[in-house]
C-alpha positions, 0 to 999 in steps of 0.5 A: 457176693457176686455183686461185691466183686462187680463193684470192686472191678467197676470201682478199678476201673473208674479209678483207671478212668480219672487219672491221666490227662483228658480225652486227646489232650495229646493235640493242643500239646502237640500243636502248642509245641509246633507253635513255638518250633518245627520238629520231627515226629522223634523230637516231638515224642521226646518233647510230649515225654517230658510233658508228662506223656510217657505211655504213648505207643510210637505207632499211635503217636504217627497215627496222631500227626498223619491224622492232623496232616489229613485234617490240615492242622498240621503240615510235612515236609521230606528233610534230606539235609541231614546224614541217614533217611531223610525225616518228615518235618511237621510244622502247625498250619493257621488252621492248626493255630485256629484249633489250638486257641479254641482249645485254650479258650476251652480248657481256659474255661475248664480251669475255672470249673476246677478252681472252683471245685477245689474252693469248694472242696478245701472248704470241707477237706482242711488239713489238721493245724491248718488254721491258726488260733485266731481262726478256731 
């Protein structure tokens, strides 16, 4: 009985594991959207929100862009234009780019994993009704 509940927990948690976006994917995206324009860490949230980045704590997301700043794939500056305290403006650094197109190249290799796999499986996983009569 015992060994029934170990799996059923080792089963969630597998379950747990598989749905989201892969391990620090949050930094080809954030990098990508540096690449297209210059934003403060508030904007960049809104902007990985609507990527599908719902859950990620504020503190950990700072954490992430001081991080990239250390590593030298991003850059800030201090904005004293606007009314209030000033904001941190983060811009993509050339070494920052070199980063991103590596994670293209990667994850372009990593889509064609996933078409293949799911060639494979719609092969076994055809939907009722699916194939006309001229197929049967």
């Amino acid at each position: 009985m015992d060994s029934k509940r170990k799996s059923a927990k080792e089963d969630k948690e597998a379950k747990k594991n598989i749905v989201g976006a892969p391990k620090n994917f949050v930094l080809p995206v954030l990098l990508l959207l540096l690449k297209d324009w210059n934003a403060h860490g508030y904007e960049l949230m809104q902007k990985l929100s609507q990527f599908g980045f719902d859950s990620l704590d504020h503190g950990n997301f700072y954490r992430i862009l001081r991080q990239l700043e250390k590593d030298e794939l991003v850059t800030s500056v201090w904005d004293t234009t606007s009314g209030g305290p000033a904001k941190r403006i983060y811009s993509i650094t050339t070494a920052g780019e070199d980063y991103l197109e590596l994670w293209a190249d990667s994850m372009g290799q990593y889509q064609k994993m996933l078409g293949q796999f799911f060639d494979m499986y719609s092969q076994f996983f055809v939907p009722p009704g699916f194939l006309s009569n001229k197929d049967e």
